[in-house]
C-alpha positions in Angstrom: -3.5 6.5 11.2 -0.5 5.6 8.9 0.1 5.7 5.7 3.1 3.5 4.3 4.6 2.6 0.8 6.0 -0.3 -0.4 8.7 0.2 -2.9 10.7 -2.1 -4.9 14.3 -1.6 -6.7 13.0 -1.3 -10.2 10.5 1.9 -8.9 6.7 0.2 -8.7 5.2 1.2 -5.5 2.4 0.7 -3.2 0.8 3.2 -1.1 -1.6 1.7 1.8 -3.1 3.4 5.2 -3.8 1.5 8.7 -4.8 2.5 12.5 -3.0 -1.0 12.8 0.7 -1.6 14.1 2.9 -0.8 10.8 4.9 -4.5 11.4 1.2 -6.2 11.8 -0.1 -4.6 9.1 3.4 -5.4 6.8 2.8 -9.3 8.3 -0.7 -8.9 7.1 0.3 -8.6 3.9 2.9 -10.9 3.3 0.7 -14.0 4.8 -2.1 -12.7 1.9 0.8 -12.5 -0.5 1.3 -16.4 -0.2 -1.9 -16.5 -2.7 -3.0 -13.4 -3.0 -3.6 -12.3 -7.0 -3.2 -8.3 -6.6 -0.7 -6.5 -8.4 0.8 -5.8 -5.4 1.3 -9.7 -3.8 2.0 -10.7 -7.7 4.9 -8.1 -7.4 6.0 -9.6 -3.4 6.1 -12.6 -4.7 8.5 -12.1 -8.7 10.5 -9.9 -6.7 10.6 -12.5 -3.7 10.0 -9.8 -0.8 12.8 -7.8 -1.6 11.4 -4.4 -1.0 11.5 -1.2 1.4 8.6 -0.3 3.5 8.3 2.8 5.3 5.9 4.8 7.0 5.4 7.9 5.2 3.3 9.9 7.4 1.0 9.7 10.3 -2.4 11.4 11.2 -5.2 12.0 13.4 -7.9 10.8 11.4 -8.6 8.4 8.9 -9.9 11.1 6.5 -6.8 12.8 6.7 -4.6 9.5 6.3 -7.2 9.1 2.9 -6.5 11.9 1.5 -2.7 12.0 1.5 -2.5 8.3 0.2 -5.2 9.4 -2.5 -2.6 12.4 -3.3 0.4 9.8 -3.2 -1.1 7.4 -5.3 -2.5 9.6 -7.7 1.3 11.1 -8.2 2.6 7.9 -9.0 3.3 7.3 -12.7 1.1 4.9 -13.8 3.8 2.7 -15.0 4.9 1.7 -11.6 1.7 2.0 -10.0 1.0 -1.2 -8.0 -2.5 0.0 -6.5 -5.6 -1.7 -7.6 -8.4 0.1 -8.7 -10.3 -1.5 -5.9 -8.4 0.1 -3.3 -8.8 3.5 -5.0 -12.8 3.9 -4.3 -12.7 5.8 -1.1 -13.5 5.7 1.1 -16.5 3.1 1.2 -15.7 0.2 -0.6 -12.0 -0.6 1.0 -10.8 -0.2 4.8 -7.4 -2.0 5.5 
């Protein structure tokens, strides 16, 4: 399990986990970015896909992946926070 960021040049971020390939999982989302309304495609889309994405760590269980991108997430300043509150209920309501 992976868990990856998306970072743009003015500081927002996104923080997502996958037992997918990181490149299908990046395609993944810029296909749902062509309508998509989350903060996250909104931003993909004003900042037309100019961004860094990067694998931040990997584990050996999906608990373990939840935890860190919880931890990552929660230490982002809320300012540049691009994380919806839906994907933030762990770890029942949102698998990726």
């Amino acid at each position: 399990f992976k868990v990856y960021e998306i970072k743009f040049k003015d500081g927002f971020v996104y923080y997502g986990y996958t037992a997918k390939p990181f490149n299908l999982r990046l395609q993944e989302h810029l296909k749902a970015s062509q309508k998509g309304k989350s903060l996250l495609y909104k931003k993909m889309r004003n900042a037309e896909y100019d961004c860094d994405c990067r694998v931040v760590q990997t584990f050996p269980t999906m608990e373990e992946a939840l935890i860190w991108e919880k931890k990552l997430i929660k230490r982002t300043p809320h300012n540049l926070k691009l994380n919806s509150l839906q994907t933030q209920n762990y770890p029942n309501l949102y698998y990726k």
